[in-house]
C-alpha positions as CSV (number, residue, x, y, z in Angstrom):
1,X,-170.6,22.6,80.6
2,X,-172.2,19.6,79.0
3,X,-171.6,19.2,75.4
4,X,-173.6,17.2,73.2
5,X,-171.4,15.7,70.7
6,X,-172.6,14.5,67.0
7,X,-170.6,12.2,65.4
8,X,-170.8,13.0,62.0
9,X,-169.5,11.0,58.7
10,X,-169.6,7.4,58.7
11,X,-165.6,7.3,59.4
12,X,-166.6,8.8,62.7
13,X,-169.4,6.3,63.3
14,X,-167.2,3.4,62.7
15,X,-164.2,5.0,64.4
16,X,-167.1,5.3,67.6
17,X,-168.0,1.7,67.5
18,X,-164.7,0.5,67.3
19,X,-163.6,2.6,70.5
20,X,-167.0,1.7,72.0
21,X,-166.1,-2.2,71.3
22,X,-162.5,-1.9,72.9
23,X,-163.8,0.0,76.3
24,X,-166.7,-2.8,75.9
25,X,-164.5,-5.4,76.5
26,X,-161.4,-4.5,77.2
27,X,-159.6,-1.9,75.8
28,X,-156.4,-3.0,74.7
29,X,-154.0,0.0,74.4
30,X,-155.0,0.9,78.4
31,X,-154.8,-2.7,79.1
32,X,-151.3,-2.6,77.2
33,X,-149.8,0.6,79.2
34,X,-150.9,-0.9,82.5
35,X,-149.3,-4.0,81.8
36,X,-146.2,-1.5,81.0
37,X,-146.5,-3.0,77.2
38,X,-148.0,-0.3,76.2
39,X,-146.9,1.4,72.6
40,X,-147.8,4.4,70.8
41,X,-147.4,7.6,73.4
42,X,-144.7,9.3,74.7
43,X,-144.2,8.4,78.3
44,X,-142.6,10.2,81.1
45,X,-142.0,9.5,85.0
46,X,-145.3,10.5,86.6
47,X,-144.7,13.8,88.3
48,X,-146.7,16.3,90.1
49,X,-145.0,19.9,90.5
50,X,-147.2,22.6,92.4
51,X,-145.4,26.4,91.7
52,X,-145.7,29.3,94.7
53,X,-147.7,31.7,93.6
54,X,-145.1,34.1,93.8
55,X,-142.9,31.9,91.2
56,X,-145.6,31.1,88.9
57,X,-144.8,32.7,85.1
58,X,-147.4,34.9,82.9
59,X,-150.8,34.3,82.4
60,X,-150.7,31.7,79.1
61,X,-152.6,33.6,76.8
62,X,-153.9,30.5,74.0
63,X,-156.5,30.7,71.2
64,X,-158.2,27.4,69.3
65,X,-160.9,25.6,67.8
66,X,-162.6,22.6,69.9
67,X,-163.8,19.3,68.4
68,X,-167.7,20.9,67.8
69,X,-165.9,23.8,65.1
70,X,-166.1,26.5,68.5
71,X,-163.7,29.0,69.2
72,X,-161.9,28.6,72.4
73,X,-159.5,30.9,74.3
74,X,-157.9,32.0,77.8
75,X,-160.8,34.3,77.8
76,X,-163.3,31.6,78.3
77,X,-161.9,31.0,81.4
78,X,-161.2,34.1,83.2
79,X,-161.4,34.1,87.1
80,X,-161.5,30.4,86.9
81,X,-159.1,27.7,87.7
82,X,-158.6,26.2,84.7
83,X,-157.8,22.2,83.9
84,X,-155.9,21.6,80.5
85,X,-155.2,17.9,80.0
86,X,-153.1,17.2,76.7
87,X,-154.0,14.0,75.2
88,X,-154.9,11.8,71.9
89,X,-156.7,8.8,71.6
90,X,-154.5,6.3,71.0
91,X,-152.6,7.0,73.9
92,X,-152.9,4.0,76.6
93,X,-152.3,6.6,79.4
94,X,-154.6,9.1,78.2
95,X,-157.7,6.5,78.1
96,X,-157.0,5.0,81.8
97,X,-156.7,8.3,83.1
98,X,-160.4,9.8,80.9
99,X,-162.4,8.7,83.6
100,X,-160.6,10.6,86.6
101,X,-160.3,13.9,84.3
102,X,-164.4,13.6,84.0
103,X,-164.9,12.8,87.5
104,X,-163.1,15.8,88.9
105,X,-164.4,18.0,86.2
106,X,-167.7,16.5,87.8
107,X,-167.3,17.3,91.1
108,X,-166.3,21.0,90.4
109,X,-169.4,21.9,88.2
110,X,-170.5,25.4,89.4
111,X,-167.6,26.1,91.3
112,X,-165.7,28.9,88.8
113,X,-163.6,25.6,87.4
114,X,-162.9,24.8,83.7
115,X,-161.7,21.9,81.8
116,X,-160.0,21.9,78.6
117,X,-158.6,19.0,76.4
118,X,-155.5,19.9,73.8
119,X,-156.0,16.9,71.5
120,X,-152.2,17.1,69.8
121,X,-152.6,14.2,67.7
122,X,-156.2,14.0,66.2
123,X,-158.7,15.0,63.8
124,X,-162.0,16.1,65.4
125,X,-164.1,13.1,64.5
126,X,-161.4,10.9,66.3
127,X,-161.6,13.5,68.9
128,X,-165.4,13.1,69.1
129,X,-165.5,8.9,69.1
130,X,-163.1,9.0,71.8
131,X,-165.1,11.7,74.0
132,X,-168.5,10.0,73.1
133,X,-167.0,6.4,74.5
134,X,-165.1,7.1,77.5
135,X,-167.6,10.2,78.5
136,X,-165.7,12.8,78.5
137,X,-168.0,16.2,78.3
138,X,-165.6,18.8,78.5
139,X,-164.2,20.0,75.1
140,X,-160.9,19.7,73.3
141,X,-158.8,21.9,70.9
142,X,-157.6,20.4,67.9
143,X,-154.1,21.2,67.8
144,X,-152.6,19.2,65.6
145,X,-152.6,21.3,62.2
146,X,-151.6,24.5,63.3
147,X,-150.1,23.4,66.8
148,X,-150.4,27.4,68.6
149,X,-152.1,26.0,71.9
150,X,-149.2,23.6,72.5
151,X,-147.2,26.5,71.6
152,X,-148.5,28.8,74.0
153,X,-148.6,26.3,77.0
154,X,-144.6,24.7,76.0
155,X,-143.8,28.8,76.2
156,X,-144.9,29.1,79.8
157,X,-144.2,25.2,81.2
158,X,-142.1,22.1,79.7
159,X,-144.5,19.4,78.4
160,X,-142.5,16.7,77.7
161,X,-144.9,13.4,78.2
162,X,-148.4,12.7,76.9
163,X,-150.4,13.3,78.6
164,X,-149.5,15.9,81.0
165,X,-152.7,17.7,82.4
166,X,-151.5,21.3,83.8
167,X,-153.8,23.4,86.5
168,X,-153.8,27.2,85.9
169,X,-154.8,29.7,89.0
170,X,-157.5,32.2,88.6
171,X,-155.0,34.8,87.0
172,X,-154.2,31.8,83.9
173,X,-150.7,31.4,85.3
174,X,-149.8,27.8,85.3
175,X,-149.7,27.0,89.0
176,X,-149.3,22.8,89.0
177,X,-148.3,20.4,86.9
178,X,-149.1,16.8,86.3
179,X,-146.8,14.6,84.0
180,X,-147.6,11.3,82.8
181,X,-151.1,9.6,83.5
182,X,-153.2,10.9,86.7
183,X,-152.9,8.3,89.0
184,X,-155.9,9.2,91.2
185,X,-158.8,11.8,91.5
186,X,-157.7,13.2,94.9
187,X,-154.2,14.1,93.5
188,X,-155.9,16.9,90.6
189,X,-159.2,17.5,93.2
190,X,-156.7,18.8,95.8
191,X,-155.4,21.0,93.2
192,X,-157.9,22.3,91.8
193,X,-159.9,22.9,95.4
194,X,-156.3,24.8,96.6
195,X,-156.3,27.2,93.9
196,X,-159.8,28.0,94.2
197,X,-159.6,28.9,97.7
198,X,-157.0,31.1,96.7
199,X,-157.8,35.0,96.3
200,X,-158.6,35.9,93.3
C-alpha cells in the first residue's frame, strides 16, 4: 500500500534535505560501499539461502510500531508472502539496494505480497527522510528502543549483516534469505513469485 509520509519537526525537514542533497548528487555513503570504502554498517558476504518447505521453522510471530505511529504485526500479513528488509539509513548497502526493494514491492502490488522494513538503528523521523528521498512506500518498524521484531526474526533465522532482507511463505515461516545488499531485482522477484505460486 502507498503511504503518504509527513515529515514533521524541523530536525526531520533538515534531516530530508540533507538526504535529498546526497541522492541529488551523489550520495556518498552508497558511493563509499560500492567503492568497498564504505564505513558505518555491518557487512557480510552476500548470500542467498532458499529453505524446503518441509525444513522451514515456525511461523515468526512479530509485533511493532512503523514510522507513521501504526501498529504492525504478522497478522497484517496473513496468506501473503511477506518481504522484511532490515535496514537503517546510514547504511551504504541499505541505500544502493532502496531502489530494488521498491521496484519489486512494485511489481507485486495486488498480488497477496507484503513488504516490511525493520529500521534497527533509527528514530522515525530519520526513518521518514530516508523513505521520503529514496521512495520507498512500504513501511518500517522502529525497532531500535525495544528491539522485539529483531528478536522475533533472530529466534527463527540468523541475521548477522545489515541489511539482510528475508522472504516469508504464505504460512509466515521464513522460507529464503538474502544477506548483505540485494544485488539485483530478479534475485528477490524470483523469490517472491516462487512462493506465491506455492499452495497456500
Amino acid at each position: 500500500m502507498n503511504v503518504r509520509r509527513i515529515l514533521g519537526g524541523a530536525a526531520a525537514l533538515a534531516l530530508a534535505v540533507t538526504l535529498a542533497a546526497c541522492t541529488g548528487g551523489g550520495d556518498t555513503l552508497a558511493d563509499e560501499y560500492r567503492e568497498g570504502s564504505g564505513k558505518g554498517y555491518i557487512a557480510g558476504d552476500y548470500d542467498v539461502v532458499e529453505i524446503p518447505a518441509a525444513e522451514r521453522g515456525e511461523p515468526v510471530e512479530f509485533a511493532g510500531v512503523t514510522e507513521l505511529g501504526d501498529p504492525v504485526s504478522n497478522k497484517d500479513s496473513a496468506g501473503e508472502v511477506l518481504v522484511v528488509n532490515f535496514w537503517y539509513a546510514a547504511c551504504g548497502p541499505c541505500r544502493v539496494e532502496a531502489p530494488l526493494l521498491e521496484n519489486v514491492w512494485q511489481e507485486y502490488q495486488g498480488q497477496d505480497v507484503s513488504f516490511l522494513g525493520v529500521n534497527t538503528y533509527d528514530q522515525a523521523d530519520t526513518a521518514l527522510a530516508f523513505a521520503d528521498s529514496y521512495g520507498v512506500t512500504y513501511p518500517s518498524v522502529i525497532d531500535i528502543n525495544d528491539k522485539n521484531v529483531g528478536l522475533a526474526f533472530a529466534d527463527a533465522t540468523p541475521i548477522q549483516a545489515t541489511p539482510t532482507t528475508l522472504v516469508l511463505d504464505r504460512e509466515g515461516r521464513v522460507a529464503a534469505r538474502i544477506i548483505g545488499q540485494l544485488e539485483s531485482e530478479s534475485i528477490l522477484s524470483t523469490l517472491v513469485r516462487d512462493l506465491l505460486a506455492e499452495s497456500s
